[in-house]
SEDREN-283799 format. One record per residue (C-alpha): x, y, z; chain. Coordinates in nm, 2 decimals. Each point is the difference from the previous one (the first is absolute). Example, Ala and Ser with C-alpha at 12.3 -4.5 7.8 and 13.67 -1.06 7.14 Angstrom:
# residues 2
east:1.23; north:-0.45; up:0.78; chain:A .
east:0.14; north:0.34; up:-0.07; chain:A .
//
This chain:
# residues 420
east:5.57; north:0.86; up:5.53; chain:A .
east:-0.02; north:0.29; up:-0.23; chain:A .
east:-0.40; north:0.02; up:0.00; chain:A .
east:0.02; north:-0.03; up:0.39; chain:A .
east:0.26; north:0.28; up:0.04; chain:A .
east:-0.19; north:0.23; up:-0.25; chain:A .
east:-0.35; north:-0.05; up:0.19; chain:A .
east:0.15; north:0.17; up:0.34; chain:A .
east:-0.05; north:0.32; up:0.03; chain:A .
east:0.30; north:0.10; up:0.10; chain:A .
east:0.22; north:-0.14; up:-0.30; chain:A .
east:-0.24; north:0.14; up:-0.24; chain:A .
east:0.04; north:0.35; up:0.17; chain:A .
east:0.39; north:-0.06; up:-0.03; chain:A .
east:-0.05; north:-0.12; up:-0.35; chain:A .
east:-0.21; north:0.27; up:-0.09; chain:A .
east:0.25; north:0.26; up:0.10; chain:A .
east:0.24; north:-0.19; up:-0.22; chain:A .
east:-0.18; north:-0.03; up:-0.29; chain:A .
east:-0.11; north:0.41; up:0.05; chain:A .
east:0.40; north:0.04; up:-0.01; chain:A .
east:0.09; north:-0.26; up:-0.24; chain:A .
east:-0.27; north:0.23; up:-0.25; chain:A .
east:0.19; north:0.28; up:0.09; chain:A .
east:0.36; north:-0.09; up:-0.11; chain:A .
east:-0.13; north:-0.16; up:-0.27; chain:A .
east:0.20; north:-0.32; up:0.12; chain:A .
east:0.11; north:-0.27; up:-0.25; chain:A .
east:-0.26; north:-0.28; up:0.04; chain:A .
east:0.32; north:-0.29; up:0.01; chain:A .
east:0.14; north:0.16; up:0.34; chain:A .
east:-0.36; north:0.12; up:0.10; chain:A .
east:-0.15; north:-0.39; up:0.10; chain:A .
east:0.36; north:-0.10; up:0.15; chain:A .
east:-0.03; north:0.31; up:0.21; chain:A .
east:-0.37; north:-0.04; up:0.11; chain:A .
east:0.03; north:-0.33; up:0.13; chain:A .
east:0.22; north:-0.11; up:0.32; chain:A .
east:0.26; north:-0.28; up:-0.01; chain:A .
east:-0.08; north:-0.22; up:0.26; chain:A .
east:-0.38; north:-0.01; up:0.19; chain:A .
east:0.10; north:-0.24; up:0.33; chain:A .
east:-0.25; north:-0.16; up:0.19; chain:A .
east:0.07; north:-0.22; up:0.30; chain:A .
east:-0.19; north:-0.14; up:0.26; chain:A .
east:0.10; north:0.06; up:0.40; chain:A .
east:-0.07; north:-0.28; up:0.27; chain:A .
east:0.06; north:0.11; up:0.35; chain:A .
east:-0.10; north:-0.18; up:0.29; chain:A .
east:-0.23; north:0.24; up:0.21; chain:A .
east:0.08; north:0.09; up:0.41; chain:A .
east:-0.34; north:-0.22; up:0.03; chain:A .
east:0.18; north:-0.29; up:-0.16; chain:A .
east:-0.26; north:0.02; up:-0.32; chain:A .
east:0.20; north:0.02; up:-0.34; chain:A .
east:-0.11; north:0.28; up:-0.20; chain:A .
east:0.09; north:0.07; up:-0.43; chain:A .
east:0.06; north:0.32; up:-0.10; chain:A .
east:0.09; north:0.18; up:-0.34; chain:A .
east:0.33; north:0.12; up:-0.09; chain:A .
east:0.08; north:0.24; up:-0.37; chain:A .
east:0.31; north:0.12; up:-0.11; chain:A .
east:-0.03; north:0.17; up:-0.31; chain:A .
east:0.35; north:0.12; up:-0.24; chain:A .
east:-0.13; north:0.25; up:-0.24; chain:A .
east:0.38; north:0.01; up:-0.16; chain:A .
east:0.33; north:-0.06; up:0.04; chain:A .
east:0.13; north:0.18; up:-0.29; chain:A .
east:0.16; north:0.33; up:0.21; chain:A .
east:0.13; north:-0.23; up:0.28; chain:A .
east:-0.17; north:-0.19; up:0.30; chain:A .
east:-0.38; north:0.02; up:0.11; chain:A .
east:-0.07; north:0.27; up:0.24; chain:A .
east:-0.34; north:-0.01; up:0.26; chain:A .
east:-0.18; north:-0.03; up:0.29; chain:A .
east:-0.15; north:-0.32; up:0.15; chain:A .
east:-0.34; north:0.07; up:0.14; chain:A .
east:-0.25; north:-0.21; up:0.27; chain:A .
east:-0.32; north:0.07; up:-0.09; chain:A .
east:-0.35; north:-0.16; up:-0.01; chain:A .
east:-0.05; north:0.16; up:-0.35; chain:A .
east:0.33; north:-0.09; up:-0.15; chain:A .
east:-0.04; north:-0.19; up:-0.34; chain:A .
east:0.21; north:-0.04; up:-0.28; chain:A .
east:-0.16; north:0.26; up:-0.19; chain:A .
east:0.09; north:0.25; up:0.21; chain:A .
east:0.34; north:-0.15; up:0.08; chain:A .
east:0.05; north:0.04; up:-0.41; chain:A .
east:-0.13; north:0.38; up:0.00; chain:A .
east:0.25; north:0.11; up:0.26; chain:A .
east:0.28; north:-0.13; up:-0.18; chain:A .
east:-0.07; north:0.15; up:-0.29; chain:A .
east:-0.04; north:0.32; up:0.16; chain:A .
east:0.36; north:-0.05; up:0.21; chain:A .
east:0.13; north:-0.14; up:-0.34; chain:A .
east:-0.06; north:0.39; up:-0.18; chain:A .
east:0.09; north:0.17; up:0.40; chain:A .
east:0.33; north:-0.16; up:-0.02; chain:A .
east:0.08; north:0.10; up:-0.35; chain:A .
east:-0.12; north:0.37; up:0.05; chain:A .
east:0.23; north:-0.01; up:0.29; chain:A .
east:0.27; north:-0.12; up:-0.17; chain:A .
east:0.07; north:-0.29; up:0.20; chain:A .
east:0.15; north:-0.33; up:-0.15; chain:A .
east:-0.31; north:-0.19; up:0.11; chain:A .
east:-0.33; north:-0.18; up:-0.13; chain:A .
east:-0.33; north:-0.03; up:0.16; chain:A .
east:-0.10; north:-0.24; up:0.20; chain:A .
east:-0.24; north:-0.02; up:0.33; chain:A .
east:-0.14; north:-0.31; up:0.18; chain:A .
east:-0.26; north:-0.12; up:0.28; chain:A .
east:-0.19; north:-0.28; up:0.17; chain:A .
east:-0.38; north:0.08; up:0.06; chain:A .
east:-0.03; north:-0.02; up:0.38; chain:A .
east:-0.14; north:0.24; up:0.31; chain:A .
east:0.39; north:0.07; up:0.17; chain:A .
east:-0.28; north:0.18; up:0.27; chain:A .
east:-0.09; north:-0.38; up:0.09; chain:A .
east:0.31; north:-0.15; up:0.00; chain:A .
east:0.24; north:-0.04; up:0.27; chain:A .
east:0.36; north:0.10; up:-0.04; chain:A .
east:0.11; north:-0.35; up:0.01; chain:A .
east:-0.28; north:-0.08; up:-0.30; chain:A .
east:0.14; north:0.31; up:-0.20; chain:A .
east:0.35; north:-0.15; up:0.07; chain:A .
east:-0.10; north:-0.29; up:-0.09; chain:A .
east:-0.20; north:0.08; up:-0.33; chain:A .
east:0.33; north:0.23; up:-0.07; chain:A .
east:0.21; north:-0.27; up:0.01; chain:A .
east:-0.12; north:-0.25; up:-0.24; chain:A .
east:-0.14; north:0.24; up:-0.22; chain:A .
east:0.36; north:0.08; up:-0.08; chain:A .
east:0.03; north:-0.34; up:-0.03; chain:A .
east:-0.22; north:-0.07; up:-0.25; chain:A .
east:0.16; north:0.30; up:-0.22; chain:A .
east:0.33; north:-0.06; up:0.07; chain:A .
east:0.10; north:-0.10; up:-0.32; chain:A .
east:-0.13; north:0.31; up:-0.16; chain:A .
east:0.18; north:0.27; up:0.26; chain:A .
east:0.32; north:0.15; up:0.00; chain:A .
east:0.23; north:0.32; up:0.05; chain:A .
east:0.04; north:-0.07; up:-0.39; chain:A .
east:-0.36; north:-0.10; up:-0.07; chain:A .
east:-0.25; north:0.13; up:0.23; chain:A .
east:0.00; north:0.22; up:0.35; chain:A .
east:-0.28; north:0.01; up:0.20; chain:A .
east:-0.07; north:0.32; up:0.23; chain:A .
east:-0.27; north:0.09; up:0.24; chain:A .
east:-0.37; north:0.05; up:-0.13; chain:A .
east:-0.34; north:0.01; up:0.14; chain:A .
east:-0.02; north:-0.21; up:0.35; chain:A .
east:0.35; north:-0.06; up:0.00; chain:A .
east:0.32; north:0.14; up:0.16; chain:A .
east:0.39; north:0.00; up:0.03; chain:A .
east:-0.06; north:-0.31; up:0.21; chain:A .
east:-0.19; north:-0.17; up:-0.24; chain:A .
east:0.29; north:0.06; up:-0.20; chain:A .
east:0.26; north:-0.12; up:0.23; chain:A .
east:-0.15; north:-0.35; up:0.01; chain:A .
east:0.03; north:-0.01; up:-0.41; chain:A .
east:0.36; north:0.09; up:0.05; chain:A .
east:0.08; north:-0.26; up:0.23; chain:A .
east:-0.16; north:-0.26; up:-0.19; chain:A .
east:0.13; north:0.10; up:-0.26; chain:A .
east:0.34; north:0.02; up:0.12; chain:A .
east:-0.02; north:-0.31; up:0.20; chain:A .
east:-0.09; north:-0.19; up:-0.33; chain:A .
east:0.28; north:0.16; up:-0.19; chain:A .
east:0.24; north:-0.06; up:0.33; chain:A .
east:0.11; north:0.35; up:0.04; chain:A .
east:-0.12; north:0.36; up:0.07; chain:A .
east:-0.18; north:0.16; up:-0.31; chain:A .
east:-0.10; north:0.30; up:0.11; chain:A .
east:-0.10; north:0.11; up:-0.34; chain:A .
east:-0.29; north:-0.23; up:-0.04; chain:A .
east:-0.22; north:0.23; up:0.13; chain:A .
east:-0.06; north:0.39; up:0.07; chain:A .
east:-0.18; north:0.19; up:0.34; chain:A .
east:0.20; north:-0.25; up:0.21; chain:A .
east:0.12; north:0.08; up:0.38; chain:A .
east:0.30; north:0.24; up:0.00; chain:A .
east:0.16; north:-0.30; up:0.19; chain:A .
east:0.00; north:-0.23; up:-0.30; chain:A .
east:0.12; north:0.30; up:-0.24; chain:A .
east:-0.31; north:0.16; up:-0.06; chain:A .
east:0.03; north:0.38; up:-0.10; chain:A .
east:-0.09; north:0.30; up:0.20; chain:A .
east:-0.24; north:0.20; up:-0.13; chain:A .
east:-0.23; north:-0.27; up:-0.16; chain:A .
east:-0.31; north:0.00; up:0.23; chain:A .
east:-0.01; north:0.31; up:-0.06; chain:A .
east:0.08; north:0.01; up:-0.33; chain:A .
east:-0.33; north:0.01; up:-0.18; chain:A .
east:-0.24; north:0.25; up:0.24; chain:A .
east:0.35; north:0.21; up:-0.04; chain:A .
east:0.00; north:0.02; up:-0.39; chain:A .
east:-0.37; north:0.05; up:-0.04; chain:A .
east:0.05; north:0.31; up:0.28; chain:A .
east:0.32; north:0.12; up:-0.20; chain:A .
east:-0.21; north:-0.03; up:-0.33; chain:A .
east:-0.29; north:0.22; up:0.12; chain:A .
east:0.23; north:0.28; up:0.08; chain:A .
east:0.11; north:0.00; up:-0.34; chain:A .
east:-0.34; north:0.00; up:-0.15; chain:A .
east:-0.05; north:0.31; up:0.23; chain:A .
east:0.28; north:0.17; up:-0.11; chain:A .
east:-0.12; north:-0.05; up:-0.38; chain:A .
east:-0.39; north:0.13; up:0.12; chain:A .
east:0.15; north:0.26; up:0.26; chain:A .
east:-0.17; north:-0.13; up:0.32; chain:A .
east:0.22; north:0.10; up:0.32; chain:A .
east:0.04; north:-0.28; up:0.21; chain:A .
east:-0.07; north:0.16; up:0.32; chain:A .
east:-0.38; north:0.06; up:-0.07; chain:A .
east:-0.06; north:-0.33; up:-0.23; chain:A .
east:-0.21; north:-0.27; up:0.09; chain:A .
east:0.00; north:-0.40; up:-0.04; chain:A .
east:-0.24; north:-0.21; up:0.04; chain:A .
east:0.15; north:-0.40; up:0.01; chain:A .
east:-0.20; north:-0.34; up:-0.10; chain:A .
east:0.18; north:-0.27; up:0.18; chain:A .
east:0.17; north:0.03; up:0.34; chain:A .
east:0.25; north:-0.33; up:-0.07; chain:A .
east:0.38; north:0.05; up:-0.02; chain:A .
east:-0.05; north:0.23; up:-0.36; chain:A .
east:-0.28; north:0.18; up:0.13; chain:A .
east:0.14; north:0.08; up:0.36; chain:A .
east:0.39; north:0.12; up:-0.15; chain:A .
east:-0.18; north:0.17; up:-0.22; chain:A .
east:-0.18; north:0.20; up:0.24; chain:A .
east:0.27; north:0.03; up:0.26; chain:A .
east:0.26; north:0.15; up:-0.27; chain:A .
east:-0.28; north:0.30; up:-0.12; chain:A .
east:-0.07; north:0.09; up:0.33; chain:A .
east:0.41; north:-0.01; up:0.01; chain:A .
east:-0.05; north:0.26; up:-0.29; chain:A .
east:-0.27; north:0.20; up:0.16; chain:A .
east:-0.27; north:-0.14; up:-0.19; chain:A .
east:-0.33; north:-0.01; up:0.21; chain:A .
east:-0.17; north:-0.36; up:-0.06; chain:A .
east:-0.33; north:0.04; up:0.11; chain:A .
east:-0.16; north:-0.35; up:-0.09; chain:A .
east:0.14; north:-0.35; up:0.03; chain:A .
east:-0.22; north:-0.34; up:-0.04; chain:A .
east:0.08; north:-0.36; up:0.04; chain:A .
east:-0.16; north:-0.34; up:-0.01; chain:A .
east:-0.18; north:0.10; up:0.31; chain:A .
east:-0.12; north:0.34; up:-0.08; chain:A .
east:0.08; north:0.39; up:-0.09; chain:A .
east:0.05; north:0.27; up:0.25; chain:A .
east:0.03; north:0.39; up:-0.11; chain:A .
east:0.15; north:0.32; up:0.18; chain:A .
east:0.00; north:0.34; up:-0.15; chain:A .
east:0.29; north:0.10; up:0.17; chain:A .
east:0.23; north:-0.30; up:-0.11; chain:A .
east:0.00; north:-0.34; up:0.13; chain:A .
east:0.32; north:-0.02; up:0.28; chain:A .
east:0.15; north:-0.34; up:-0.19; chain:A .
east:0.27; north:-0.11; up:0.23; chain:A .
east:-0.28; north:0.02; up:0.28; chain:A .
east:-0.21; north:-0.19; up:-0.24; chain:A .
east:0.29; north:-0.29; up:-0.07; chain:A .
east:0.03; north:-0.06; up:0.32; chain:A .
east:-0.36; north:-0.05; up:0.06; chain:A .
east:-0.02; north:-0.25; up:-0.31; chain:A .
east:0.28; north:-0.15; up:0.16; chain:A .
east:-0.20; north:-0.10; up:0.27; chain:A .
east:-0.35; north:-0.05; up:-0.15; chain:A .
east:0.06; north:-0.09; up:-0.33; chain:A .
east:-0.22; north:0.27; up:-0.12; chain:A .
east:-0.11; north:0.34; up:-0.10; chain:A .
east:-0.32; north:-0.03; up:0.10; chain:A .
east:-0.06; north:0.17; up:0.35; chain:A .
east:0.32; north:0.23; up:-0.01; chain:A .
east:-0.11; north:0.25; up:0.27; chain:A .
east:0.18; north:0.30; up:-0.23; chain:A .
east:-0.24; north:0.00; up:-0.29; chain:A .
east:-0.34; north:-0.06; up:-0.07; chain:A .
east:-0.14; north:-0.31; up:-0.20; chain:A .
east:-0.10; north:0.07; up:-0.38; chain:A .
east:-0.17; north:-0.24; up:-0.25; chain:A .
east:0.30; north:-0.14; up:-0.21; chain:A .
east:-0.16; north:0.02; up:-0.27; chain:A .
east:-0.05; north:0.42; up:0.07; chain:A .
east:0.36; north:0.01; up:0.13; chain:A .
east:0.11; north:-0.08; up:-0.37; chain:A .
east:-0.21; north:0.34; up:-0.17; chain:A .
east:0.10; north:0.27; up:0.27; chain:A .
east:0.18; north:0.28; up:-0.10; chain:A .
east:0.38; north:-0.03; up:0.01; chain:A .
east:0.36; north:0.08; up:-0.18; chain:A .
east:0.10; north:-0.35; up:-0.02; chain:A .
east:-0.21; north:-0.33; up:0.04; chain:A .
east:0.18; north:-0.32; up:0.06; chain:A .
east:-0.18; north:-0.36; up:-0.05; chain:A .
east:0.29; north:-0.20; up:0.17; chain:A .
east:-0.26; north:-0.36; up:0.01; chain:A .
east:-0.12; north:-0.19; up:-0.24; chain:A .
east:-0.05; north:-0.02; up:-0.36; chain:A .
east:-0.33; north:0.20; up:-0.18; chain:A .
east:-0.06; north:0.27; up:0.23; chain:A .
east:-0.04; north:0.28; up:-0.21; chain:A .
east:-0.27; north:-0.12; up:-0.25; chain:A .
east:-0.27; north:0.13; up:-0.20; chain:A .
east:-0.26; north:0.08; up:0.28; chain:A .
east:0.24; north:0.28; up:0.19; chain:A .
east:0.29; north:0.09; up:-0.26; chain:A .
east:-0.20; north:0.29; up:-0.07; chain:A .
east:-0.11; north:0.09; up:0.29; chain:A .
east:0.38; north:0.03; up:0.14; chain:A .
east:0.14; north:0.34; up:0.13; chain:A .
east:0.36; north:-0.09; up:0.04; chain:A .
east:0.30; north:0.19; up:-0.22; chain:A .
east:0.20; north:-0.26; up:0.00; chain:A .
east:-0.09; north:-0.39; up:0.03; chain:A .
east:0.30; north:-0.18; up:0.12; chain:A .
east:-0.05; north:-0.38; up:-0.08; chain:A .
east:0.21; north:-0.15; up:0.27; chain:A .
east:-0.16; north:-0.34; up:-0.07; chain:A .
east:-0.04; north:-0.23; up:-0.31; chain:A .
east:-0.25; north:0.10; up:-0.23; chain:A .
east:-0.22; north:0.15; up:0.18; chain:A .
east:-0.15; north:0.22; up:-0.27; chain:A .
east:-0.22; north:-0.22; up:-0.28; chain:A .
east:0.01; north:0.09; up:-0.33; chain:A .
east:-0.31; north:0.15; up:-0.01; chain:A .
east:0.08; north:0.23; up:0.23; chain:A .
east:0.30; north:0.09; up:-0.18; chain:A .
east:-0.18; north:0.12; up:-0.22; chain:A .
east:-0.17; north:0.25; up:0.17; chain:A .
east:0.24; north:0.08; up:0.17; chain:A .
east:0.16; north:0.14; up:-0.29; chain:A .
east:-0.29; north:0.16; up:-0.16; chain:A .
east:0.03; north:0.18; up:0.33; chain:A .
east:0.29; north:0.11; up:-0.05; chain:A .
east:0.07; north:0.17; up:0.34; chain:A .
east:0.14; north:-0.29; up:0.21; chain:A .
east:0.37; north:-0.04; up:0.00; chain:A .
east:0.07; north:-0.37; up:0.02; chain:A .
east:0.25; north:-0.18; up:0.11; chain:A .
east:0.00; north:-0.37; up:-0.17; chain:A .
east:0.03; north:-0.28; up:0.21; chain:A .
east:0.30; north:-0.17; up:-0.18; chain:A .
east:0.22; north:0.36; up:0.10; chain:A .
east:-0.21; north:0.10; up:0.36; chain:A .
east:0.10; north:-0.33; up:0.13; chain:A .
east:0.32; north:-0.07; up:-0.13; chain:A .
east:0.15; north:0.10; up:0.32; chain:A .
east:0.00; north:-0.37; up:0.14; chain:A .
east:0.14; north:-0.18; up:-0.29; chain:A .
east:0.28; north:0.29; up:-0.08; chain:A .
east:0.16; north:-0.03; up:0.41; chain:A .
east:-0.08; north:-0.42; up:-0.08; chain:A .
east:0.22; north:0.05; up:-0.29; chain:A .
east:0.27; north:0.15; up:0.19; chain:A .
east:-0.02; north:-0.28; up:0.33; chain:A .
east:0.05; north:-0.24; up:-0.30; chain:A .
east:0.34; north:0.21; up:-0.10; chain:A .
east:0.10; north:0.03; up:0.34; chain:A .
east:-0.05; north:-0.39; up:0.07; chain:A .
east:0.20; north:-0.08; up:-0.31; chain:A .
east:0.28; north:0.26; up:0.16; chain:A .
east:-0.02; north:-0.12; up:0.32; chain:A .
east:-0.01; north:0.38; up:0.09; chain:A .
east:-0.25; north:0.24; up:0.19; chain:A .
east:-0.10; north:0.27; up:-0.06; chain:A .
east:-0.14; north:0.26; up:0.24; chain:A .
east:-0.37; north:0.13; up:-0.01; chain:A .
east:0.08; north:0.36; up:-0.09; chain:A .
east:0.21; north:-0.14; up:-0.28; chain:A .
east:-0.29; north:-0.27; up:-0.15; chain:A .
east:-0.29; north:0.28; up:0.02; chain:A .
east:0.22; north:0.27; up:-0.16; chain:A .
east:0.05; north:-0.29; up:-0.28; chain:A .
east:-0.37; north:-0.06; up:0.00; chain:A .
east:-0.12; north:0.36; up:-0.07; chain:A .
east:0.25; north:0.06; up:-0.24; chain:A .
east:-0.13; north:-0.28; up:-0.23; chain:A .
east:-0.34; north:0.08; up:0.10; chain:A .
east:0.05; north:0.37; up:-0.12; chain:A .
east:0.21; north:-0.12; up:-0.33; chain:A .
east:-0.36; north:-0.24; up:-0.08; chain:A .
east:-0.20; north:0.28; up:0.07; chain:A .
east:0.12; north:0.28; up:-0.20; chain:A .
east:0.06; north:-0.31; up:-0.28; chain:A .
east:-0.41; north:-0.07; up:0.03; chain:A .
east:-0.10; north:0.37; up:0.01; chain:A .
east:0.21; north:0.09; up:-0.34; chain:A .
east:-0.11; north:-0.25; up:-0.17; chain:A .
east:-0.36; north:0.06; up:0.09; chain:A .
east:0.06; north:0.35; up:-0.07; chain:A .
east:0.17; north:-0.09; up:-0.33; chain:A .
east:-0.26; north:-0.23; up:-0.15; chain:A .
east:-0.33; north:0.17; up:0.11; chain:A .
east:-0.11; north:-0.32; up:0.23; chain:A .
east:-0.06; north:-0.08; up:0.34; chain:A .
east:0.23; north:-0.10; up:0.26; chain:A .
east:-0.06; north:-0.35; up:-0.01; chain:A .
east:0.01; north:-0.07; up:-0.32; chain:A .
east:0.33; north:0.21; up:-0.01; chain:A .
east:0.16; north:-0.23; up:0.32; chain:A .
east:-0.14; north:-0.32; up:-0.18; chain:A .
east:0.15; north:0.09; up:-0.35; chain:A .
east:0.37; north:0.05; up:0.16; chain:A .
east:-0.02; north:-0.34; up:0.21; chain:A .
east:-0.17; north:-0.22; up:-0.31; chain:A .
east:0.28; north:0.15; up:-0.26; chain:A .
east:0.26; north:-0.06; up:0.27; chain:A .
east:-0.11; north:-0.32; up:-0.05; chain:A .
east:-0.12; north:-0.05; up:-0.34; chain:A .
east:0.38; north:0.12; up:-0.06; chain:A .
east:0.16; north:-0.27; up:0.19; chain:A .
east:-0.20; north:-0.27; up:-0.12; chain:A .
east:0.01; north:0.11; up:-0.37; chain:A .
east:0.41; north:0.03; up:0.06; chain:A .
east:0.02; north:-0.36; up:0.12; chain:A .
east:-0.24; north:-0.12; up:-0.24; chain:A .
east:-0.21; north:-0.34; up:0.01; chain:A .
east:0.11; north:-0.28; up:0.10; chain:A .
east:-0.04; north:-0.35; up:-0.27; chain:A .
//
């Protein structure tokens, strides 16, 4: 297990990053191992009957990176490139997030490996249903909530709720997070994330200088991060002349109209043909000239071929790891990038998840004025903790926002101590 979770790419980025860090604080090698390695890797298999009456076997992870700061926090993916590997990397990274955020959570993020774009809603129901099944001894408010990730949505996670709850025989509305406001979901979380990462760039401009009015964005990834994202900068006055998807990039020098553009993907499922804009290479999209450049996708975007060429003043890293280490690294002999690490850019989602798991617990709303004005004041408290401490100890910013989540938790586990 350990030599198949160390040959994907993405746990060795994570685990490179760790290690970088681990150097850096000169961590104690007894806590070091205990902190590297996640508690529980979950792997079950999902039968569904198909709409064509065939029975098809998919692939279901759930991985616990640690417990030792309170339940498992994460997303649960659908994905054809989900794997247990990656499942173990995004943990790990949600595992330092909620630590730097101060939140009384570990990391944890699940998937199955299947195509939701060729499913029906009854398959995904179905699939849904007994993958919550199969990990149902492994979930709880107490143990592990899941949230919305990749492919999924707040009704994906009103079917986990009401198996759940039909199992245990009442409500338990704090088994998950991102659920409808009708089962005690919270306002303000589909917004949550694209919010934060919009709220964050404005305070990296206000450290460089940049006036919002005449800044520019340009957004990879036009899903729920990358579209919030977008519609709250143009909220600020910040022009975002270049947006790409699965299907393609489109560019406008004058600033992309997003709400006209939401709409349109509303109905096409697509950027690509968005009579406002122009269509760019996505690959070109990434190295125009901009104030802020957000990759909002997938994992290793920003790599060694075009970290370089960049000609953004701030990268904003609204999804997981999607700078490799090699890029890192020149990105910081650079030297002229203002980066926003992943684990703070996109803490937006699990911070307003945090507080629907509060509120559940309460049994008490709050309103959406009152859960975003929560949100940016622990964004802002993370942000100037990451910036000082960069500032402080000469290094970059993600070293600095991994140092304060790992001793968070090298501090917890070293105070409980190891187990016989």
């Amino acid at each position: 297990m350990k030599k198949d979770l160390l040959e994907n790419k993405i746990f060795q980025m994570a685990v490179s990053q760790f290690d970088r860090t681990a150097d850096f604080l000169e961590l104690d090698s007894s806590v070091r191992e205990r902190c590297k390695w996640p508690k529980r890797l979950i792997t079950v298999t999902v039968p569904i009957q198909r709409d064509n009456g065939d029975t098809e076997v998919f692939f279901g992870y759930r991985v616990q990176h640690h417990l030792s700061r309170g339940p498992v926090k994460g997303g649960l993916r659908y994905h054809p490139s989900v794997s247990l590997g990656e499942v173990a990397a995004l943990a790990m990274w949600m595992n330092w997030k909620c630590a730097l955020m101060g939140l009384p959570f570990g990391g944890g993020k699940g998937g199955i490996t299947c195509d939701p774009l060729t499913l029906s809603i009854h398959e995904i129901e179905n699939l849904t249903r007994r993958f919550t099944m199969e990990i149902l001894p492994f979930i709880g408010p107490e143990t592990d909530v899941m949230a919305p990730d990749m492919g999924t949505n707040e009704q994906t996670m009103a079917w986990i709720t009401d198996v759940y709850s039909t199992h245990a025989g009442h409500f338990v509305p704090g088994i998950t997070t991102g659920k409808p406001v009708e089962l005690l979901g919270s306002e303000g979380r589909t917004q949550a994330t694209g919010h934060g990462v919009a709220f964050l760039i404005t305070r990296a401009f206000d450290k460089l200088n940049i006036k919002e009015k005449s800044a520019t964005a340009i957004i990879q990834g036009f899903g729920n991060v990358g579209s919030y994202t977008a519609f709250t900068l143009s909220r600020y006055g910040i022009s975002v002349t270049g947006i790409s998807d699965v299907t393609g990039a489109i560019w406008n020098d004058q600033g992309i109209n997003i709400e006209e553009l939401m709409r349109y993907v509303h109905e096409t499922r697509g950027v690509k043909g968005f009579p406002g804009a122009e269509p760019i290479d996505p690959d070109e999209m990434l190295i125009q000239p901009c104030d802020a450049l957000v990759p909002a996708a997938l994992e290793r975007v920003i790599n060694e071929k075009n970290a370089a060429q960049l000609q953004c003043r701030v990268l904003a890293e609204a999804a997981n790891g999607p700078t490799t280490p090699l890029a890192d690294i020149i990105l910081e002999t650079r030297n002229d990038i203002f980066l926003i690490p992943d684990i703070l850019c996109n803490a937006g989602g699990v911070t307003v998840s945090y507080f629907e798991w509060v509120q559940n617990l309460q049994r008490y709303q709050w309103s959406e004025q009152e859960v975003l004005t929560k949100l940016e004041t622990k964004l802002e408290t993370a942000f100037e903790k990451v910036t000082q401490f960069a500032e402080r100890s000469q290094t970059s910013h993600r070293i600095a926002a991994l140092s304060l989540g790992i001793e968070e938790v090298a501090s917890a586990k070293s105070a409980r101590g190891l187990f016989p």
